[in-house]
C-alpha positions as CSV (number, residue, x, y, z in Angstrom):
1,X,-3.8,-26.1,-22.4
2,X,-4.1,-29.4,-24.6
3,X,-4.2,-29.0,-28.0
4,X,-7.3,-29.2,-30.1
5,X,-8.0,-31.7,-33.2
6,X,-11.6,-31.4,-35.7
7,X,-12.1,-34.6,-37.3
8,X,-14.4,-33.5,-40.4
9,X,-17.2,-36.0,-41.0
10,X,-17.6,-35.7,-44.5
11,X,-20.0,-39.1,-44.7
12,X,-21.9,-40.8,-41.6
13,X,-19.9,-44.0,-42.4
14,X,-16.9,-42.4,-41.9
15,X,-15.3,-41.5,-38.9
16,X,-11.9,-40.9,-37.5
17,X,-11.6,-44.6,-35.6
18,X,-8.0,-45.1,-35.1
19,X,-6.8,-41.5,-36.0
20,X,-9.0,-40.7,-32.8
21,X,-7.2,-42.8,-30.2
22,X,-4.2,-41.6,-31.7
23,X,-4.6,-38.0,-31.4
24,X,-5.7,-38.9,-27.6
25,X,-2.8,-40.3,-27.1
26,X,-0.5,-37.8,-28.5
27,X,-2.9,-35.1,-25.7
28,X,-5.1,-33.5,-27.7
29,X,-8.8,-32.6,-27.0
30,X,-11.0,-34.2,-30.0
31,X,-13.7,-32.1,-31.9
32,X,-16.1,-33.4,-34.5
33,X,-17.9,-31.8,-37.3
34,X,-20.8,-33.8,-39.2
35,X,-20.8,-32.8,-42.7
36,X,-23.6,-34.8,-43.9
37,X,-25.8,-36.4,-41.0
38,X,-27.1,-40.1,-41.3
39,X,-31.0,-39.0,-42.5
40,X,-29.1,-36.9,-45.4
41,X,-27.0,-39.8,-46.7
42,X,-29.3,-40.5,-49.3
43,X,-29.9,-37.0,-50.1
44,X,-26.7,-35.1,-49.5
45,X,-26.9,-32.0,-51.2
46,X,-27.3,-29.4,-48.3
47,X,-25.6,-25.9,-47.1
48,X,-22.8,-25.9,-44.5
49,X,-21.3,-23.7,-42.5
50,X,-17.8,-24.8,-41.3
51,X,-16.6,-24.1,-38.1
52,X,-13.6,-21.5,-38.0
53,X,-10.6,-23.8,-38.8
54,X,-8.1,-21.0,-36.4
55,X,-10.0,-22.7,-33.6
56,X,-8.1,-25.7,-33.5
57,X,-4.2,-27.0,-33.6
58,X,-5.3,-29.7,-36.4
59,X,-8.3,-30.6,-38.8
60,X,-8.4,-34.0,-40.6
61,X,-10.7,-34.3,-43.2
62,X,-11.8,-37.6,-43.4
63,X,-13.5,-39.8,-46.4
64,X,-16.6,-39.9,-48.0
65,X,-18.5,-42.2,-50.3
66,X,-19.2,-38.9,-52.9
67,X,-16.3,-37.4,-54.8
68,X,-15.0,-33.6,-54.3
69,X,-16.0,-33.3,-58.2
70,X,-19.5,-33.7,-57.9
71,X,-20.9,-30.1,-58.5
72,X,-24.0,-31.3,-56.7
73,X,-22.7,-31.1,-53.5
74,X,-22.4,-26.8,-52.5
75,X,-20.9,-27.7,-49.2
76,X,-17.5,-29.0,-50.8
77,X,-16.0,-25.2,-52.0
78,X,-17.1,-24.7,-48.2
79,X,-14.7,-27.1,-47.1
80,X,-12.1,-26.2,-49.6
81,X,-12.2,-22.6,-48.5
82,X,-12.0,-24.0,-45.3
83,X,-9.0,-26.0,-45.8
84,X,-7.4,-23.0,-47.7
85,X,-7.8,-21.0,-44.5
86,X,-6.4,-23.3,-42.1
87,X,-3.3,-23.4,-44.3
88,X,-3.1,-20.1,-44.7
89,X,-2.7,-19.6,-41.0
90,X,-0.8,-21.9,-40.5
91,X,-3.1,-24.7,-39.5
92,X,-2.2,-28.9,-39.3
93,X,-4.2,-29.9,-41.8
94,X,-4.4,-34.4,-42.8
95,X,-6.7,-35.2,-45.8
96,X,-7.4,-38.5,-45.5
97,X,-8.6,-40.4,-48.7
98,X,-12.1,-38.1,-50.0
99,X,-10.1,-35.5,-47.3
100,X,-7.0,-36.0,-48.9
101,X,-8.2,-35.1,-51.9
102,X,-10.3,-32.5,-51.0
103,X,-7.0,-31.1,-49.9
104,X,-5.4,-31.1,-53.0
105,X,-8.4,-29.5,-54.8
106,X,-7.9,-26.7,-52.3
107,X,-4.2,-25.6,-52.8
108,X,-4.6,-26.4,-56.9
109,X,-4.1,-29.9,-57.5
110,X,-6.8,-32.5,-59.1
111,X,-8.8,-35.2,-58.5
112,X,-10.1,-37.6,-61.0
113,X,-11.7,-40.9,-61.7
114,X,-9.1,-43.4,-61.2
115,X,-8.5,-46.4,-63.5
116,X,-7.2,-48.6,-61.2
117,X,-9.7,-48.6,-58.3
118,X,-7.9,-49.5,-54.7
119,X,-10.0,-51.7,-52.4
120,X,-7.7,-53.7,-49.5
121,X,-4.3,-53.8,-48.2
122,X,-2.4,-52.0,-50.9
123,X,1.8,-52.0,-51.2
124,X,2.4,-47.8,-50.6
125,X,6.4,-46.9,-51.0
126,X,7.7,-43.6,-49.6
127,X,10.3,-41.7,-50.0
128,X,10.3,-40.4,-46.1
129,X,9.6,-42.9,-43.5
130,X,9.4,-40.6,-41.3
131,X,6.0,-39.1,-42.4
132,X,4.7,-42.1,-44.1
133,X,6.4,-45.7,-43.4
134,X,6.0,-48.1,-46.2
135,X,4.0,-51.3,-46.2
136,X,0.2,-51.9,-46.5
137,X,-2.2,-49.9,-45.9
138,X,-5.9,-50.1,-46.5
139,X,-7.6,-48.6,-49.6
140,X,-11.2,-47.8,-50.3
141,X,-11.0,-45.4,-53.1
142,X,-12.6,-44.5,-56.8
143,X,-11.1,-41.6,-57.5
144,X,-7.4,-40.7,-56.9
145,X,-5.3,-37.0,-57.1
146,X,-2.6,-35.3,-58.7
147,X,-0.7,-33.4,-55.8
148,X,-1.0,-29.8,-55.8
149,X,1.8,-27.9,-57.6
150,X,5.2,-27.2,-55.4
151,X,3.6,-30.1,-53.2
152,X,6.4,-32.6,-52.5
153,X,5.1,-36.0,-53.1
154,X,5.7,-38.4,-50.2
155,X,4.7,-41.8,-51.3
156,X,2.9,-43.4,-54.1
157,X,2.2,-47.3,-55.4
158,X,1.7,-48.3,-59.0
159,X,-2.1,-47.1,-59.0
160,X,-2.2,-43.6,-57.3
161,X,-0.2,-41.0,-55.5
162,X,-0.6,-41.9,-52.0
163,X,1.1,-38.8,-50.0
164,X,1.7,-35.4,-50.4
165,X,2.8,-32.7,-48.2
166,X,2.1,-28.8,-48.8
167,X,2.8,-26.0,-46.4
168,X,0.9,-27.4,-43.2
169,X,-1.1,-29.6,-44.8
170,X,-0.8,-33.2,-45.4
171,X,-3.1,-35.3,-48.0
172,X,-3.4,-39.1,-48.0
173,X,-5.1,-41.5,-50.2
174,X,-5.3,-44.2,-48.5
175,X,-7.2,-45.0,-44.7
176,X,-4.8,-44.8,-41.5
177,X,-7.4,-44.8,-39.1
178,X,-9.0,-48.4,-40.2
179,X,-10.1,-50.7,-37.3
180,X,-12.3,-53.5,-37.5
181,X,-15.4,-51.9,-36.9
182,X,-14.6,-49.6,-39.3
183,X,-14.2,-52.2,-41.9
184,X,-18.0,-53.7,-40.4
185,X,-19.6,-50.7,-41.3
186,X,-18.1,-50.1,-45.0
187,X,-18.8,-54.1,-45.8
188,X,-22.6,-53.7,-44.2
189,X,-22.3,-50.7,-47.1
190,X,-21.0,-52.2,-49.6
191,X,-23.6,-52.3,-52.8
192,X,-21.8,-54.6,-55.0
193,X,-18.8,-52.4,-55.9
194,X,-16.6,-55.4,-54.4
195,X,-18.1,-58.1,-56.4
196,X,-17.0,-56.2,-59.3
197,X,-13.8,-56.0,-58.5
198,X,-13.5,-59.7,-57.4
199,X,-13.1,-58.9,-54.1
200,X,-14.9,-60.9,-50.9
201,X,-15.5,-59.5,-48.0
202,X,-14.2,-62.3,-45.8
203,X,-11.0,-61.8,-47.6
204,X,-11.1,-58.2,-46.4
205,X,-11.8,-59.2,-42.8
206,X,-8.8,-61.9,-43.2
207,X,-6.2,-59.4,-44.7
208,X,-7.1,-57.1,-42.1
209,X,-6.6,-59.4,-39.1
210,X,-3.2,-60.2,-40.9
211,X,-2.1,-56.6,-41.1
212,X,-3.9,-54.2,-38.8
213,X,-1.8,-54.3,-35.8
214,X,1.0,-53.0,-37.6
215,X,-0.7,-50.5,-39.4
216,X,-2.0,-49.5,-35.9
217,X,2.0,-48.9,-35.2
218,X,2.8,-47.3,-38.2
219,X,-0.1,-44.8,-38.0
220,X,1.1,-43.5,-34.6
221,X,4.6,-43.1,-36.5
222,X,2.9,-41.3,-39.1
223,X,1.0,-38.7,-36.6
224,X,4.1,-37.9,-34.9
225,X,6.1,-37.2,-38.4
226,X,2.7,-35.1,-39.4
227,X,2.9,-33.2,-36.3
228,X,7.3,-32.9,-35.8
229,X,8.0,-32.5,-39.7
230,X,4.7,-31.0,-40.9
231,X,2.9,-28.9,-38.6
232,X,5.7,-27.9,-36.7
């Protein structure tokens, strides 16, 4: 019986893109769960009820444009306590980015405001290559975590932790699954946040064409370590 993977929608404009094809690959059946549907975006304070994370192999989290600290939103202690369960029974669990934090919130970590916003290809060191090869990978993120306690931190750059592994679970700040459609759709979002930083998009799209293949190659690396090393 193939095993089962729930990719967590947690914003319409963010799905699982390269983390999907991977999974495939590696033969599992994929799952989705839309957290916040594209006619709430605007308005996304709303009630969830999670599926049963014991259902699947893996859940993964993904990212979101809203931050796990904004006590607007009811439907984030649902996901924690969803999170919670899954590691409590022993469940794969891969934040990734708002997912990776989320993750951290859940098993008594932090998330804060970062100082040093990430947007691009970002250098990320590790201390196991294994779970998470160094080089570039892309960043999107505002906000940035402090691992959970006993966690054992995986990788990190001079801006943020960037890995951090804890029981089954596995949280990541920055994007894996990054494609170039991917990137289409958070440009076609982007409300000026990128001009602030004196970033430009076609700089983006360059940088990715430079790097993504590889990133494609480590990522596949990175699901195997989550699965051998993490999940077990």
């Amino acid at each position: 019986m193939p095993r089962q993977v729930l990719f967590i929608y947690n914003d319409p404009t963010a799905p699982e893109a390269l983390l999907g094809e991977t999974f495939t690959e590696l033969g599992f059946d994929v799952d989705t769960f839309e957290v916040v549907p594209a006619e709430r975006a605007a308005d996304p304070v709303l009630d969830v009820t999670f599926p049963d994370p014991t259902r699947y192999d893996v859940i993964v989290p993904l990212g979101s444009r809203w931050a796990v600290y904004d006590e607007r939103l009811p439907w984030v202690a649902g996901e924690i306590d969803t999170v919670r369960r899954a590691v409590d029974a022993g469940i794969g669990v891969l934040g990734v980015c708002f997912g990776g934090q989320l993750v951290a919130a859940a098993l008594g970590g932090s998330v804060q405001r970062s100082t040093e916003p990430e947007v691009g290809w970002h250098p990320v060191h590790s201390t196991d290559h294994e779970l998470v090869p160094d080089g570039p990978w892309f960043q999107w993120h505002f906000d940035r975590f402090t691992a959970p306690p006993g966690a054992r931190e995986i990788a990190r750059n001079d801006r943020a932790s960037q890995a951090f592994v804890s029981g089954s679970a596995m949280g990541l700040q920055f994007h894996p699954e990054l494609d170039h459609k991917l990137l289409e759709l958070w440009i076609d979002g982007d409300d000026g946040d990128l001009a602030e930083l004196g970033l430009r998009h076609d700089d983006l799209r360059a940088d990715t064409t430079t790097h993504v293949d590889d990133a494609a190659r480590r990522l596949r690396l990175l699901v195997r370590g989550f699965l051998d090393k993490v999940v077990g």
